[in-house]
C-alpha positions in Angstrom: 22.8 15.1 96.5 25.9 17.1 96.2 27.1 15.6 93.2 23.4 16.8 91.8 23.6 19.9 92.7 27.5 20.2 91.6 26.7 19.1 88.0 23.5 21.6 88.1 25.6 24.3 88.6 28.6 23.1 86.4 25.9 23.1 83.9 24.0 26.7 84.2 27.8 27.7 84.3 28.5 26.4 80.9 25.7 27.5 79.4 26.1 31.2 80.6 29.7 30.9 79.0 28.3 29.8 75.4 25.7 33.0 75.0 28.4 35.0 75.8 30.3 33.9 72.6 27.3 34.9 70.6 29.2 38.6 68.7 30.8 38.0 65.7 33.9 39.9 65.2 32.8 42.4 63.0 30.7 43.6 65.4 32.6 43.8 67.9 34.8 46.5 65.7 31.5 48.9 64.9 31.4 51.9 66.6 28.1 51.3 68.4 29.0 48.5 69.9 32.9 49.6 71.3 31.1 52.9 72.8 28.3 50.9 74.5 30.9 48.7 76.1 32.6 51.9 77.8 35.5 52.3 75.2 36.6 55.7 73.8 36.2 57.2 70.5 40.0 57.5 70.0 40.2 53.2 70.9 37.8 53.1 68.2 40.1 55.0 65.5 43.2 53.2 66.8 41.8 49.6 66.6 40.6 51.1 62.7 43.7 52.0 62.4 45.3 48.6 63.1 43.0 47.0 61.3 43.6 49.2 58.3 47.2 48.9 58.1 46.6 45.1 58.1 44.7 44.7 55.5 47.0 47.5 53.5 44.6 50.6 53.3 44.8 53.9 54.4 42.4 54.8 57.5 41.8 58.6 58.1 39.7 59.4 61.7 36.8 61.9 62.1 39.0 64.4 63.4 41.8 64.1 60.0 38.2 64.1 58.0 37.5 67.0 59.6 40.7 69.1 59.3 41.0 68.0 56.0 37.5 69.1 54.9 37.5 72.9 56.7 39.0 76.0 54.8 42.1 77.6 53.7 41.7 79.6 56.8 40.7 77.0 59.6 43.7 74.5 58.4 46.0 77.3 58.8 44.9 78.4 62.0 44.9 75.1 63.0 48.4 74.6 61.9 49.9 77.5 63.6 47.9 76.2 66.7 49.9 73.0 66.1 53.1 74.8 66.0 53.1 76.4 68.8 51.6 73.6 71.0 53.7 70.2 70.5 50.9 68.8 72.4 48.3 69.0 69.5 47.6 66.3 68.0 48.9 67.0 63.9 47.6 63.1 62.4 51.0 61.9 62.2 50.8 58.8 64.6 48.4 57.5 62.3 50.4 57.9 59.1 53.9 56.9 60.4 55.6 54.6 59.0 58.7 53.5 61.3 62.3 53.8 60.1 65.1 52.1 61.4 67.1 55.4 60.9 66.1 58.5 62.5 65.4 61.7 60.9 63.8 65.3 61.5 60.6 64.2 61.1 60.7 61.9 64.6 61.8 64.5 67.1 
């Protein structure tokens, strides 16, 4: 009876474990789905942002959209904002590519 009841429950384990294993990949990196699963939009620009540089293309986030598609005016505001507050975010982890000397660029 216990070896019954052992193997019962060995399998309604196992076959919890294989409809787990039901997502594909690709939809595991959609938007949707990494925001329903308690993940943040910025996870969601930095996995694109791996997953960009691996497959050699350039990956720009909503925000860098965004700031790239306001006016003359709002990009410079923006910029001096920048300037003044290190803290801002100014696109550049996304686009930096990693020397092995340093510059003035990485302080």
């Amino acid at each position: 009876m216990k070896r019954n009841l052992l193997l019962t429950a060995i399998m309604i384990f196992s076959l919890q474990l294989a409809s787990g294993a039901a997502v594909s990949v690709d939809k595991t990196l959609t938007q949707d789905y990494m925001l329903n699963n308690g993940y943040s939009k910025q996870i969601y620009d930095t996995v694109n942002v791996a997953r960009a540089r691996a497959l050699g293309e350039e990956y720009f986030s909503s925000e860098e959209l965004e700031y790239r598609n306001a006016n003359w005016a709002q990009r410079c505001w923006q910029r001096f904002r920048k300037y003044i507050d290190p803290a801002q975010d100014d696109f550049s982890f996304y686009h930096h590519d990693t020397q092995n000397k340093p510059s003035i660029h990485d302080l």
